[in-house]
C-alpha positions in Angstrom: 0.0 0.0 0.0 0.9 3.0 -0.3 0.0 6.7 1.3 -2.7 7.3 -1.5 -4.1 4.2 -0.3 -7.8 3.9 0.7 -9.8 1.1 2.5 -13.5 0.5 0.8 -16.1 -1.7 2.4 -18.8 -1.8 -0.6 -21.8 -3.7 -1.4 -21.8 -7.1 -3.0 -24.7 -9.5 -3.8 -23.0 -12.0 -1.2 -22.5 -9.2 1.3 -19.7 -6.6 1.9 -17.2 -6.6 -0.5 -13.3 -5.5 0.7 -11.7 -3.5 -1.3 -8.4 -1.4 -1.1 -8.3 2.2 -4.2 -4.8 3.1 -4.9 -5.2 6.6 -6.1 -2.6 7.9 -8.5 -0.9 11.7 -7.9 -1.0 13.5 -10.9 1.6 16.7 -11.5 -1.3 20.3 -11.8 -4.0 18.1 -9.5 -5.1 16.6 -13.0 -7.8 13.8 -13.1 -6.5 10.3 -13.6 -7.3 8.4 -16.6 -9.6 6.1 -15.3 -10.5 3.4 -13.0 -8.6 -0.2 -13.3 -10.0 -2.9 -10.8 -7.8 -5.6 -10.4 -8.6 -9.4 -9.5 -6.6 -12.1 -7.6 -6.0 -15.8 -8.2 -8.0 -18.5 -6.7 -9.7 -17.9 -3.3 -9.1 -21.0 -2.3 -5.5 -21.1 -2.7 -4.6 -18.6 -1.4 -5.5 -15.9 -3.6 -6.0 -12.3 -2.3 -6.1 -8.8 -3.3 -2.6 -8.2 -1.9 -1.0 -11.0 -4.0 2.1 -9.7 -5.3 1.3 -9.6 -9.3 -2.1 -8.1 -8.0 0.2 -5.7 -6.6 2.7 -5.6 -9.0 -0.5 -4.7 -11.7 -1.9 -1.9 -9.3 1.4 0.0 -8.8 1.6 -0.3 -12.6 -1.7 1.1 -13.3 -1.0 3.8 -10.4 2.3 5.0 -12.3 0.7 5.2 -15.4 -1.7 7.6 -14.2 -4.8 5.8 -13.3 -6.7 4.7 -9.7 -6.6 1.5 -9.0 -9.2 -0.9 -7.1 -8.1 -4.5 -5.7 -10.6 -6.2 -3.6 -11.3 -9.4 -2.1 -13.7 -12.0 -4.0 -16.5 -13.8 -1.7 -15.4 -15.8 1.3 -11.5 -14.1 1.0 -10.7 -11.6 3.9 -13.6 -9.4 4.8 -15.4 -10.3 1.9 -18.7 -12.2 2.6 -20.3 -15.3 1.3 -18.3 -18.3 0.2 -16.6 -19.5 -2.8 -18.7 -20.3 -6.2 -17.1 -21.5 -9.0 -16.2 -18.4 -10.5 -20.1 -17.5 -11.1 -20.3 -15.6 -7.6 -17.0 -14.1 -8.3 -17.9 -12.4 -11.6 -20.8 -11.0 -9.7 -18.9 -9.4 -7.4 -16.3 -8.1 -9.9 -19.4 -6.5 -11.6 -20.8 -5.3 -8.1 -17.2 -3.3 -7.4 -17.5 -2.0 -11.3 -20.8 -0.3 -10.9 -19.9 1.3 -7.2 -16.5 2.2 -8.1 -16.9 3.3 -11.9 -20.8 3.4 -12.8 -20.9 3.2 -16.8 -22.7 6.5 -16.0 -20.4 8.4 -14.5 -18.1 8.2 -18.3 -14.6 7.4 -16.6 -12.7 5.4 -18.4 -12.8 1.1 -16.7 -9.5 -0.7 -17.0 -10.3 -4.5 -15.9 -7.2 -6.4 -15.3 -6.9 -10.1 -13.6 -4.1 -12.8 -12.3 -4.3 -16.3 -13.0 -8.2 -17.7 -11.8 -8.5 -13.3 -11.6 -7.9 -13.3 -15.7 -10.4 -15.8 -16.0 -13.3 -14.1 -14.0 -11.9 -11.2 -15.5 -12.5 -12.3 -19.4 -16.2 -12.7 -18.5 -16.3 -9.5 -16.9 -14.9 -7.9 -20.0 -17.4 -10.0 -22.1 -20.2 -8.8 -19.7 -19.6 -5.3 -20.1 -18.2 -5.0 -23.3 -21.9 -4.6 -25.2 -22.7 -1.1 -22.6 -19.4 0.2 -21.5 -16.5 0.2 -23.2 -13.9 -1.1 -21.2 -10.5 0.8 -22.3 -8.0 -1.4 -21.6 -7.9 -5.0 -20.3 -5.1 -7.1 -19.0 -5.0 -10.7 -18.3 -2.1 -12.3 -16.4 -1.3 -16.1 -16.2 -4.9 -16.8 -17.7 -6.1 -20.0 -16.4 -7.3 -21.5 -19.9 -6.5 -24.8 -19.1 -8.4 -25.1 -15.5 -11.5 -22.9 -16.2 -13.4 -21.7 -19.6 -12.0 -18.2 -20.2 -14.2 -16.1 -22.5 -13.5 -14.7 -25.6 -12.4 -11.4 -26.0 -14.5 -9.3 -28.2 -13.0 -8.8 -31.5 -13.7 -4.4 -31.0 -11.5 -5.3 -27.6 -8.1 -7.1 -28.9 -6.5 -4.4 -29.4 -7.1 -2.8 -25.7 -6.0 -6.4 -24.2 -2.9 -7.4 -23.2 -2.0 -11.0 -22.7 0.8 -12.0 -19.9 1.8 -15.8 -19.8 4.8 -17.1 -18.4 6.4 -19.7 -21.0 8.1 -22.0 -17.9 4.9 -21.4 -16.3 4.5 -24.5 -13.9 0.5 -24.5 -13.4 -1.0 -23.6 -17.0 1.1 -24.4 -19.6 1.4 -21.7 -22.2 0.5 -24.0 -25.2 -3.1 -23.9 -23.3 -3.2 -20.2 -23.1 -2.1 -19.9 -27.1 -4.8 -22.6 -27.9 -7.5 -19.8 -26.0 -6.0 -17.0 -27.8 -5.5 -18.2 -30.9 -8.5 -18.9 -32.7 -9.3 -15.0 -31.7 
């Protein structure tokens, strides 16, 4: 964390939803480009919103100028209800986009994900693509070969950056190619 750094309770369809916003300073008090929310790897290994690449991806969005949101999915930390397949999860990703960057309120959304995060991520980005355009998405050691990662919409290829590890030890990266791919 650092001293830009806020705690959020917000409101989730499981319950309250913990959430850290890492607010970016900006030389002449300027606005910051946008919101990215960032989600962690699998809750029940271990995953949180202060995992290292989760980290690693909000200091990065920070320094590039925007706000970033990390929060806890269901059943993690101070994050109510219980695990759910990845169903639950994508709900409450959706749940801390509307609170923390309504489609109303015309900021730009950066989503961004790690690992079982990239995966509830892509259906995030799928989910929202149709009503608000999501700038920029990244997705980090995609999980293609333990979950079914969406798509990404053709309009949204070039906004998405795809990270994958080639010694990767848990999905190999011949799984994540054989996602991207046919896209």
């Amino acid at each position: 964390m650092n001293a830009q750094t806020e705690r959020l309770t917000l409101s989730g369809p499981a319950g309250a939803i913990e959430a850290v916003r890492d607010s970016a300073t900006l030389a002449d008090g300027a606005a910051p480009r946008g919101v990215a929310i960032i989600a962690h790897p699998h809750p029940l290994f271990g995953g949180t919103m202060d995992n290292k690449v989760v980290q690693t991806l909000a200091r990065a969005f920070v320094q590039c100028g925007w706000t970033a949101v990390r929060f806890n999915f269901r059943g993690v930390g101070a994050t109510a209800g219980v695990y759910d397949e990845g169903q639950g999860e994508l709900q409450d990703l959706l749940a801390v986009v509307e609170q923390v960057a309504p489609a109303a309120a015309g900021q730009p959304l950066a989503l961004a994900g790690f690992s079982f995060g990239a995966f509830v991520t892509s259906h995030a980005l799928e989910a929202l693509w149709p009503t608000q355009r999501v700038e920029k998405a990244v997705l980090v050691g995609t999980a293609a070969s333990r979950f079914t990662v969406a798509p990404v919409p053709p309009d949204a290829h070039l906004r998405t950056l795809v990270v994958h590890g080639e010694q990767d030890d848990t999905v190999p990266l011949s799984a994540v190619m054989d996602w991207a791919r046919p896209q």
